[in-house]
Each structure stands twice: as C-alpha cells, then as structure tokens.
C-alpha positions as MATLAB code, in Angstrom:
seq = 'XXXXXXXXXXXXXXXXXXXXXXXXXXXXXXXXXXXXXXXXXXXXXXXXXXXXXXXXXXXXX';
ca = [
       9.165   15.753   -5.715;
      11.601   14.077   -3.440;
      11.006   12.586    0.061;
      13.795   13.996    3.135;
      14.380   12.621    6.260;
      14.167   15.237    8.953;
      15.111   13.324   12.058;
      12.992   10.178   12.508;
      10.458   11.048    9.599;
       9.933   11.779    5.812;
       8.516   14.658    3.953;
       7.724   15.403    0.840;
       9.712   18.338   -0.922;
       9.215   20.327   -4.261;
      12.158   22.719   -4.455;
      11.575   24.067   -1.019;
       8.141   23.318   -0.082;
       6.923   20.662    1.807;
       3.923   18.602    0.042;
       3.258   15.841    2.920;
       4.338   14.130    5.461;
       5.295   13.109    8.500;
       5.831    9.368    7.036;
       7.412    6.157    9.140;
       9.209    5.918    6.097;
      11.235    6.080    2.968;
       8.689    3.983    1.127;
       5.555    5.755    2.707;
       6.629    8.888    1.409;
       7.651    7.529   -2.150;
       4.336    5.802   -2.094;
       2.655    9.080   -1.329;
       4.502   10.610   -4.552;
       3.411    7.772   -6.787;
      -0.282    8.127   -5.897;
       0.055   11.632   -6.326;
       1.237   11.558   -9.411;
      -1.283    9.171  -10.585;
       1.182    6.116  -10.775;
      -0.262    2.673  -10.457;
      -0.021    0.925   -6.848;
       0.738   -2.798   -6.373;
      -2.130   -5.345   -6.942;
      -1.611   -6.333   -3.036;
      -2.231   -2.402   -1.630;
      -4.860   -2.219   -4.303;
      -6.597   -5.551   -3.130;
      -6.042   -3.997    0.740;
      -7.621   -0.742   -0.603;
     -10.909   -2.576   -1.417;
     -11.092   -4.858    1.365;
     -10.930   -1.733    3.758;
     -13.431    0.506    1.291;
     -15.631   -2.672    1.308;
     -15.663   -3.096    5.310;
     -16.046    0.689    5.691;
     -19.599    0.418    3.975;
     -18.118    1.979    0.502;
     -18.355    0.666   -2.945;
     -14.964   -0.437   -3.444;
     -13.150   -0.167   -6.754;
];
C-alpha cells in the first residue's frame, strides 16, 4: 500500500486501486495503512481513542 497525492489530498493505492482516502495528509493516510494493517498506534492517539469512545457512551479499550 502506498499513499499519493492527487492535488490537495492523499489516497491510498495497492497497485492501481484506491483503498481510502481523501486524507489532509501524508501522515493521515500512512496512519490509515498502519491501522489497517494491524500496526500499533501511538500511546497519545490511543489515549485520544478512549477518551472519545468513553464520552461517546462506549466501553473504551
């Protein structure tokens, strides 16, 4: 997978087909590759996760 800029946004590519995007940016869309791919996020996105799952009414993680 590789993120492209096509004008002012990112995609995400696999050979020729696009996976995701529009992104705001480079990192959104490698961000978007590492979740996919099961990679493990930073502790501060992970701490912003729960905080928003745990104001949302969810569980949390």
């Amino acid at each position: 997978m590789t993120p492209k800029q096509i004008g002012q946004e990112w995609f995400v590519f696999r050979r020729w087909e696009q996976l995701a995007g529009p992104f705001p940016s480079n990192a959104a869309a490698w961000r978007w590759i590492d979740r996919h791919e099961g990679q493990p996020i930073s502790r501060s996105e992970k701490t912003a996760e729960w905080m928003f799952d745990k104001s949302a009414g969810g569980q949390g993680l």
